[in-house]
C-alpha positions, 0 to 999 in steps of 0.5 A, a space after each residue: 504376160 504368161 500369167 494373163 494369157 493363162 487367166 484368159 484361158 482359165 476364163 475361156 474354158 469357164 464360159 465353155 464349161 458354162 454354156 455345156 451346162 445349157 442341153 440342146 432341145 433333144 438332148 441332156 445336159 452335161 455336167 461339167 467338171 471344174 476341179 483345182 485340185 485335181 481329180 476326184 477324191 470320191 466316187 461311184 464304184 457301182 450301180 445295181 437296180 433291180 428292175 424287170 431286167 436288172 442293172 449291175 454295173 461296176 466302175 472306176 470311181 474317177 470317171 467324172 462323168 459317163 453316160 453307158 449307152 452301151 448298156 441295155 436299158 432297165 425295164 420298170 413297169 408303171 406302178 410298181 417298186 424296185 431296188 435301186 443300191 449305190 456304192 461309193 468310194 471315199 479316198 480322203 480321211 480328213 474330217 471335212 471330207 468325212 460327208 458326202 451327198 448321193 442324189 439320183 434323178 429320173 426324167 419321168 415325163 421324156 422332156 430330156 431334164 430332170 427339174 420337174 416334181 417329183 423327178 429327184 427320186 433319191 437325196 441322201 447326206 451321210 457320213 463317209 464311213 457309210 459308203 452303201 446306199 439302198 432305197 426302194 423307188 416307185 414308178 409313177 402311174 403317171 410316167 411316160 412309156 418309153 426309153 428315159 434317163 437316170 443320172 447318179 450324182 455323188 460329190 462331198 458336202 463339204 464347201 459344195 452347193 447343193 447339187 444340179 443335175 447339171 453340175 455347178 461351178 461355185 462362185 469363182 474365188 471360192 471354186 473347189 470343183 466337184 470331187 465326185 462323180 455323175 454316171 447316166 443310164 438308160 431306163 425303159 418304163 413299160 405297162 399301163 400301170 395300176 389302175 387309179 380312181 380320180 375325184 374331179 369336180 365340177 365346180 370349185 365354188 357355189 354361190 347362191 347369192 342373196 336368200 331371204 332369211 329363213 328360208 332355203 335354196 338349193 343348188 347342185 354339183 357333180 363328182 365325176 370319176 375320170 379315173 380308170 379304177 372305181 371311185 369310193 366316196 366315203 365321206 361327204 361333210 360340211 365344215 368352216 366358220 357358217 358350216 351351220 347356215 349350209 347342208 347337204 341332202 342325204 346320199 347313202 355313204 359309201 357311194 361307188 362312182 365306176 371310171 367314166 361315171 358321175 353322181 349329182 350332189 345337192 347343197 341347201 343354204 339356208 340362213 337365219 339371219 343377214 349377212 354373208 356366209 361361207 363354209 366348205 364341202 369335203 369329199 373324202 375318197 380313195 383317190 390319193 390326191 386328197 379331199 375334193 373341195 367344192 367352196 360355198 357363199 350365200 347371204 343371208 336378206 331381209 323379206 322383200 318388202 315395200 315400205 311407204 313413207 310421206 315426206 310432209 306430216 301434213 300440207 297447209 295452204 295457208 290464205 288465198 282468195 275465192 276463185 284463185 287456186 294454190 298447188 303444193 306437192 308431197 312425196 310417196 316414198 318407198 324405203 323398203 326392198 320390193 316395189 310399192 303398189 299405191 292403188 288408192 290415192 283420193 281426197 275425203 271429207 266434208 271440204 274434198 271438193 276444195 282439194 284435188 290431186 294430179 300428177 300420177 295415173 293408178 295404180 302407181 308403182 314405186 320401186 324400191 328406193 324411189 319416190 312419186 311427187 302428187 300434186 295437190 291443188 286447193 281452190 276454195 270458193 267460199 270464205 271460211 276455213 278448209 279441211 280434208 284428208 288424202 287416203 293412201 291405200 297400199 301393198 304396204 300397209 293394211 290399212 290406207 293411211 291419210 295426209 291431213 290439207 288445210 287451206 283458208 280462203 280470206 273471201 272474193 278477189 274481185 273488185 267489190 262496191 264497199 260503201 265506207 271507201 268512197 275513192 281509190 287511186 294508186 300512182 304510179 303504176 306501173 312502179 319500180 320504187 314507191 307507189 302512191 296510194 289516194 282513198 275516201 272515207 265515208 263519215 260516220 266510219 269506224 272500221 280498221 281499214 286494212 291494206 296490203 298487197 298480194 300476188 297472183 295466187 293470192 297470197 299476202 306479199 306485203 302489209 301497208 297499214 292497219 289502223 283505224 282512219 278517220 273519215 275524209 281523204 287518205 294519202 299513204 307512200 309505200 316502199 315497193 323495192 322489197 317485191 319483185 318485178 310482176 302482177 299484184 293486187 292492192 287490197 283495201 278492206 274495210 268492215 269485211 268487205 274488199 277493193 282490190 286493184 291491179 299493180 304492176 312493179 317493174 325493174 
């Protein structure tokens, strides 16, 4: 029962020393001490820092941990170096215990811990035979002015994790404690520093989006000093893979920028081919925080540029009658980069007067990527063959470029006197299925006759016979299940002349 109390006790007092660790808002932590062993093997014996004022203290070397409060605090002033030397004691001669580990911190910025950069100002493992350590520390130009903190951490290697400057506790089956010790001190930081230039920039990345290839553009960014110390430029340079397609305009190195001022910085793309391009431009100064970086991306376009495409080589109306009329239509493309301008869209020669456009109002533009559908009507008024050309003049092309129509017209739809067909009759009509076609023929009459159907714009649907008949009476039966139901015409023609007549076909 002994045995489990002390195991909690043991456990009790290892979460206790655990939450110490935790400091409060404005104070810092503890370390806590959790030896199995026993006290502390090794030491610190004494802490000298030679400051503005100076710190020497001597002390017992099993202390643990001890915060001097009672000691004034060290003045350093920003921007300046002093002598910090640690003198240890090392009890134990056995080999493991021959390193030890010296680590001292500094709270820099005032927030009561010592975890931010740059704040471990000394980390040193050496052999136990060396029991004096000296380094000479800087105070940052950056650091808070006021009363601070310095913690001196001194353990062995051995077995240990590296230090916390709030102690550590290895994992429970493994615990050997800390065999050191942990002295806190009070430093004071005063002055303002040593005066400092700083390269800010006003942009990270130029981009001068799309530039059309071989040609040039140009934008510009500023280096301002926000420093308090004059800012020497010394070095302005371009460099990356694209270093070649970017530039920049001529300033006179070395340039002085004085605290509070700025100079503009002029950065020319100009690329000979398409594509993307990046490089980069390097500032070189006396800033200690390195190179000023400012991106650069652009890419290289074609020419804007219209380019007119048609979508037919030529237009063909085929055959249709006198005073019927026929549309098509073709389209004016632009493929190109800028908007197409057509300002010349008409129809020329010997038979324009059967052709005509519509569906558009001049000028007409097109943007890029987009197309115009131009209605083109024939309507013919005499028998024969036709032909003409459209003339398309453009911001594309110098010279107009033409689309060849062509149309035939198979002579006059209209019921014509023809004196070889006697009679002519059609039932049933209206039809769905078959129709019923009755003609004369005059003696003495040796022309084919030619029957066929048409619709509405003249164009032949369907052909019924082309024979040479015999003169008398002509019964023919058509199948019409292959048309669709609307308004046609039966032709019949006979020696160039035509009958036509109306039909019907329901379904």
């Amino acid at each position: 029962m002994r045995t489990v109390i002390t195991r909690l006790l043991s456990i009790s007092l290892f979460m206790l020393l655990l939450f110490n660790v935790c400091k409060a808002a404005d104070e810092y932590c503890i370390p806590p001490f959790l030896d199995k062993w026993g006290d502390p093997y090794t030491g610190i014996v004494n802490v000298k820092f030679e400051g503005e004022t100076t710190l020497d203290n001597s002390t017992p070397y099993d202390d643990k941990y001890k915060y001097f409060d009672e000691l004034p605090p060290v003045e350093l002033e920003k921007g300046k170096e002093y002598n910090l030397s640690i003198t240890l004691l090392n009890t134990m001669q056995q080999s493991w215990a021959k390193l030890l580990q010296v680590r001292v911190w500094i709270d820099w910025n005032h927030d009561f811990d010592f975890d931010d950069e740059g704040e471990e100002v000394i980390t040193v493992v050496e052999d136990s035979t060396n029991l004096f350590f000296e380094e000479l520390l800087k105070v940052p130009e950056g650091a808070a002015t006021g009363i601070t903190r310095m913690r001196v951490y001194e353990d062995m290697v051995f077995g240990h994790i590296d230090a916390n400057p709030c102690g550590y506790i290895n994992e429970p089956k493994e615990s050997i404690g800390h065999h050191g010790n942990v002295e806190d001190y009070d430093i004071k930081i005063t002055g303002t520093g040593t005066p400092q230039p700083e390269l800010t920039l006003s942009v990270d990345t130029l981009d001068f989006g799309g530039v059309v290839e071989n040609q040039s553009d140009s934008l510009t960014f500023d280096i301002s000093n926000t420093g308090s110390a004059a800012l020497e430029i010394t070095q302005i340079s371009v460099g990356g893979t694209d270093k070649d397609y970017f530039s920049i305009q001529n300033i006179n190195l070395p340039l002085t920028i004085e605290p509070g001022n700025s100079e503009t910085i002029t950065a020319i793309f100009s690329p000979t081919g398409i594509g993307n391009f990046l490089a980069g431009v390097g500032i070189v100064s006396n800033d200690t925080g390195g190179p000023g970086i400012v991106r650069l991306a652009g890419e290289g376009i074609a020419e804007p540029k219209p380019e007119l495409t048609l979508s037919v080589q030529e237009l063909d109306f085929g055959e249709i009658y006198n005073d019927q009329t026929k549309q098509l239509e073709f389209g004016i493309n632009n493929s190109g980069n800028d908007t197409l301008m057509v300002a010349v869209l008409m129809v020329k020669g010997k038979d324009a007067n059967a052709f005509s456009l519509s569906g558009f109002d001049l000028p007409l533009n097109i943007e890029a990527g987009d197309s115009v559908a131009i209605i083109v009507e024939f309507n013919p008024v005499d028998k024969g063959d036709f032909g003409a050309q459209i003339i398309i003049g453009s911001n594309a092309t110098e010279e107009p470029i033409t689309l060849v129509v062509t149309g035939k017209s198979l002579g006059p739809n209209s019921v014509l006197e023809d004196t070889n067909i006697l009679s002519l009759s059609l039932t049933p009509n209206p039809a769905s299925e078959t129709i019923n076609i009755k003609y004369d023929i005059k003696e003495g009459i040796y022309e084919e006759i030619h029957l066929y159907i048409v619709d509405l714009s003249g164009n032949k649907v369907k052909s019924l016979n082309q024979t040479r008949e015999i003169a008398g009476g002509q019964n023919i039966t058509a199948d019409i299940m292959d048309l669709p139901a609307g308004k046609y015409f039966l032709i019949i023609e006979s020696g160039g002349t035509y009958n036509n007549y109306p039909l019907i076909i329901v379904r």
